[in-house]
Residue frames as a rotation matrix with the C-alpha (Angstrom) as fourth column:
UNK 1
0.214 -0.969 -0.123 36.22
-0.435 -0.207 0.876 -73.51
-0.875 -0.134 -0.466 75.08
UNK 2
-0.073 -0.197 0.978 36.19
0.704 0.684 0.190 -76.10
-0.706 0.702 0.088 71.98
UNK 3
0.785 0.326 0.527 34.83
0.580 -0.087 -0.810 -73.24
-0.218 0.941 -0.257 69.69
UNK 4
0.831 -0.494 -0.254 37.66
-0.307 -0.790 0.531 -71.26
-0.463 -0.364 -0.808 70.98
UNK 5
-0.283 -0.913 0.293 40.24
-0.099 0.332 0.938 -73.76
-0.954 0.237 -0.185 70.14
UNK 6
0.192 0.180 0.965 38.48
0.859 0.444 -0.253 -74.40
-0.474 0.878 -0.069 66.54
UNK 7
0.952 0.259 -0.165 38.66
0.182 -0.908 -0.377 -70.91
-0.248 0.329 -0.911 65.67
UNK 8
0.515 -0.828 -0.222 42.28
-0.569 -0.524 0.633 -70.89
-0.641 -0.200 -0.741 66.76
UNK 9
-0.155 -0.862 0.482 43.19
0.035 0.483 0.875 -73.71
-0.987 0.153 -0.045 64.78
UNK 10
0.643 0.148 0.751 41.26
0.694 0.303 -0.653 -73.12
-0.324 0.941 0.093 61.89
UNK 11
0.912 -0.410 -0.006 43.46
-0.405 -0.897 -0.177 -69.33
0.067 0.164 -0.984 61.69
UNK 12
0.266 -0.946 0.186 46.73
-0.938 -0.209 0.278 -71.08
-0.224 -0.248 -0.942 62.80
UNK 13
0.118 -0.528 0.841 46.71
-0.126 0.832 0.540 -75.30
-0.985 -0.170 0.032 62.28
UNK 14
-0.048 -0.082 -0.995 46.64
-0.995 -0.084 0.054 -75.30
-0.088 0.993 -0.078 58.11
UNK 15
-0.618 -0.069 0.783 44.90
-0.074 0.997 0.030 -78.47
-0.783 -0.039 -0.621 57.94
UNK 16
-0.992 -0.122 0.001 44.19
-0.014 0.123 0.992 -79.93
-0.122 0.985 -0.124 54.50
UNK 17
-0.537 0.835 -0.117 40.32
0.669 0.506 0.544 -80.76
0.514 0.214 -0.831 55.38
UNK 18
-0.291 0.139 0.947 39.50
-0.560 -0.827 -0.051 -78.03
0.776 -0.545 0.318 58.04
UNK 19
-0.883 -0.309 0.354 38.09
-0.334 -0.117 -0.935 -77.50
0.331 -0.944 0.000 61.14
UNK 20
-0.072 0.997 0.002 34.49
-0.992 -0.071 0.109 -78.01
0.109 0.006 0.994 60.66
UNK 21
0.581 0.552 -0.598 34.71
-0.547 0.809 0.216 -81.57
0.603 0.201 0.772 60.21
UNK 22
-0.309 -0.531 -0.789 36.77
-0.105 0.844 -0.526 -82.88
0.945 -0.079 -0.316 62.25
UNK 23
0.749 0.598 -0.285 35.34
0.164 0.249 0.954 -84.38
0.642 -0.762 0.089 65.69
UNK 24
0.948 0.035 0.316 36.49
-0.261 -0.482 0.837 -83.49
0.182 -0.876 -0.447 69.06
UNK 25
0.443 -0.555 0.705 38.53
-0.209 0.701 0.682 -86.57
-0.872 -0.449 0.194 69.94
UNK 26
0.969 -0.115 0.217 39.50
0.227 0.756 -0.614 -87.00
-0.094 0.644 0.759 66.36
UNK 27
0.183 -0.978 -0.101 43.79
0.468 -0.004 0.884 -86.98
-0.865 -0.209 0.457 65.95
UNK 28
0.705 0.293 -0.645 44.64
0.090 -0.940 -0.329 -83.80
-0.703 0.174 -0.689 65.01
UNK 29
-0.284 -0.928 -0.242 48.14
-0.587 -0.031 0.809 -84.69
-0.758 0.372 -0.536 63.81
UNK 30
-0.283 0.159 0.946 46.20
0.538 0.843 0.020 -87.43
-0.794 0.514 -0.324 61.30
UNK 31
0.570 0.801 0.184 44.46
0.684 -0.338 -0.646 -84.73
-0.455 0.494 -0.741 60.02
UNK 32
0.376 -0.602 0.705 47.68
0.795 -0.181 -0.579 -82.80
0.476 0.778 0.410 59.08
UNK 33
0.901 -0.124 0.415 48.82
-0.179 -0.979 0.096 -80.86
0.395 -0.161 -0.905 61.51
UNK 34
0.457 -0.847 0.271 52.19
-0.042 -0.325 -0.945 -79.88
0.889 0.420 -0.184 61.41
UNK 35
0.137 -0.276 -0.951 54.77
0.987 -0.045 0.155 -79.50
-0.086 -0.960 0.266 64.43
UNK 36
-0.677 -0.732 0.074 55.43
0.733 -0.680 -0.025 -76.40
0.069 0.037 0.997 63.09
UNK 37
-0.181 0.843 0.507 51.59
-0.388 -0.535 0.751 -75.45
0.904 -0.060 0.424 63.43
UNK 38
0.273 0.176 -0.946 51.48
0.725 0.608 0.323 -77.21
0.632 -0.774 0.039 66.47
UNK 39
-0.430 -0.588 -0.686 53.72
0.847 -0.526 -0.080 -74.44
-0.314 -0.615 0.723 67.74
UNK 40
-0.863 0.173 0.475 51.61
0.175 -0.779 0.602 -71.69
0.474 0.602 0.642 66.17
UNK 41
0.134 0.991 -0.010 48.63
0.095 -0.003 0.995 -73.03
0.986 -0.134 -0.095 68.01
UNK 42
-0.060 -0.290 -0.955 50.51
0.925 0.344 -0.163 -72.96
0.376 -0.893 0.247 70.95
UNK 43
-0.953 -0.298 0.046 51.26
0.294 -0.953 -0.077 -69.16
0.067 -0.060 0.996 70.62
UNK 44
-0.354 0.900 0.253 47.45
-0.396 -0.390 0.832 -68.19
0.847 0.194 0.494 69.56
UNK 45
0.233 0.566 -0.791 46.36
0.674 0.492 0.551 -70.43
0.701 -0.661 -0.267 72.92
UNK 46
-0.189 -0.587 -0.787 48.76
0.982 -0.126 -0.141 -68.70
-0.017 -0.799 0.601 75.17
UNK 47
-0.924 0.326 0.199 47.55
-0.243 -0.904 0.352 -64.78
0.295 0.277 0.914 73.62
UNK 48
-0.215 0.908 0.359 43.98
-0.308 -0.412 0.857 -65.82
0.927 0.074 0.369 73.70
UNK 49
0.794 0.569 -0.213 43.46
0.237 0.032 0.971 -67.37
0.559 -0.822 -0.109 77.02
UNK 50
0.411 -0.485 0.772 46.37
-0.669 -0.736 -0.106 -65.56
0.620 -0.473 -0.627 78.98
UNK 51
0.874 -0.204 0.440 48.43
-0.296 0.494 0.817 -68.33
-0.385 -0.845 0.372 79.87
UNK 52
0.076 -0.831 -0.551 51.70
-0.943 0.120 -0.312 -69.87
0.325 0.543 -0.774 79.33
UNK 53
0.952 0.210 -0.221 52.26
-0.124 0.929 0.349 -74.00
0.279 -0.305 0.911 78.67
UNK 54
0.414 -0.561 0.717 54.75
-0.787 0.176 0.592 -75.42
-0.458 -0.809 -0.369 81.06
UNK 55
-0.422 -0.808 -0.411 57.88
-0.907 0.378 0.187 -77.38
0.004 0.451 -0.892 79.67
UNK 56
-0.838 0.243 0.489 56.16
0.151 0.964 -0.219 -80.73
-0.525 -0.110 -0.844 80.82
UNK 57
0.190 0.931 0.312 52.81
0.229 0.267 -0.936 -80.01
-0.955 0.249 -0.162 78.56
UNK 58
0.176 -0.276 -0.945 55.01
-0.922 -0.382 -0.060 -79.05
-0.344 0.882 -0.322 75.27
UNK 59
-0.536 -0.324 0.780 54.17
-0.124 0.944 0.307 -82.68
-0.835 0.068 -0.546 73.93
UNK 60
-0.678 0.526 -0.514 52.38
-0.559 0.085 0.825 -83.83
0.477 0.846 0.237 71.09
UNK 61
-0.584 0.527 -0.617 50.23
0.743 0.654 -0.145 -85.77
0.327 -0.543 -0.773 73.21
UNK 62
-0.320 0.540 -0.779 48.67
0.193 -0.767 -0.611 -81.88
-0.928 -0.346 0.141 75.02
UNK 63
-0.483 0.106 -0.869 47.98
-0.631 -0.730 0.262 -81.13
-0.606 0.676 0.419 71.03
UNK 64
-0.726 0.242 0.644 46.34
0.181 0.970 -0.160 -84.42
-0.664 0.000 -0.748 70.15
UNK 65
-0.301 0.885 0.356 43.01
0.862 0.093 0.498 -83.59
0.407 0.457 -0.791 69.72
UNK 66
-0.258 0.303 0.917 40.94
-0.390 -0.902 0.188 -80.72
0.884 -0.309 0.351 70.18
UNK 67
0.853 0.433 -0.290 39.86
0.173 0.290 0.941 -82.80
0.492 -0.853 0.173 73.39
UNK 68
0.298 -0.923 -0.242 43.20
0.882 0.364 -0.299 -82.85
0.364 -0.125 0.923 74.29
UNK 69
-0.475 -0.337 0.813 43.62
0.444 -0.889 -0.110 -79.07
0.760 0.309 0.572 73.93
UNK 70
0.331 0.502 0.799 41.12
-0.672 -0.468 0.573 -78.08
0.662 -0.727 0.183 75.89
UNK 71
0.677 -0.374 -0.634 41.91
0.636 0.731 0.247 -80.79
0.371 -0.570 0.733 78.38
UNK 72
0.114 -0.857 -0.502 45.49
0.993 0.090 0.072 -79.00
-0.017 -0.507 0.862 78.88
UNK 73
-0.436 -0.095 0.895 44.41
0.178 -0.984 -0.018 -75.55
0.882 0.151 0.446 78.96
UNK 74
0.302 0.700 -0.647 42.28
0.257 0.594 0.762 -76.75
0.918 -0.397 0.000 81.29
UNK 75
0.465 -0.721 -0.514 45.04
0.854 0.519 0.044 -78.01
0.235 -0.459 0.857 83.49
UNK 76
-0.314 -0.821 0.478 46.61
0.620 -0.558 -0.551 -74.61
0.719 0.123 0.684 82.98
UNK 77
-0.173 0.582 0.795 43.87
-0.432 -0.770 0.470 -72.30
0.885 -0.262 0.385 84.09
UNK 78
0.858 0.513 -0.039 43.44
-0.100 0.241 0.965 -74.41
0.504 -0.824 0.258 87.62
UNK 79
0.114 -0.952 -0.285 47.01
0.976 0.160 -0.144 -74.45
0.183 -0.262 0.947 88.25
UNK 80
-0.595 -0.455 0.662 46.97
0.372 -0.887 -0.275 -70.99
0.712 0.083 0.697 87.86
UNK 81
0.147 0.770 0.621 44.01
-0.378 -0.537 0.754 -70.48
0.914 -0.346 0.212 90.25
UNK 82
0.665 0.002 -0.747 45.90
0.595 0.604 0.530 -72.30
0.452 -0.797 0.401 93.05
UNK 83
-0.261 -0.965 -0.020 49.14
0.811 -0.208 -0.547 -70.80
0.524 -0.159 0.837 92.55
């Protein structure tokens, strides 16, 4: 799932250093991403893995880190496999 989300953010977060370097856990928003790319990556998450984030995970905190990301897609996809 991580290369998934790198892929998506290198196409959609416009960070100044890229995507290659930047470690898992490392804070995504240090590295320069935007709220307004924050919400771009949100869209490209929700298209590529067929889900939609719930008012309570539209935080900067679910967009942290790429751990973070995957973390609350996570969250999505097993919610959705209960529901």
């Amino acid at each position: 799932m991580t290369e998934t989300i790198r892929e998506i953010l290198k196409k959609h977060a416009n960070l100044p250093a890229g995507v290659d370097d930047i470690a898992d856990g490392a804070d995504l928003y240090a590295a320069g991403l935007s709220s307004f790319a924050s919400v771009q990556v949100m869209l490209a998450l929700e298209e590529n893995f067929d889900i939609e984030f719930p008012d309570n995970l539209l935080n900067r905190k679910s967009f942290q880190s790429i751990e973070a990301i995957a973390r609350t897609v996570d969250s999505i996809l097993d919610g959705r496999k209960v529901a």
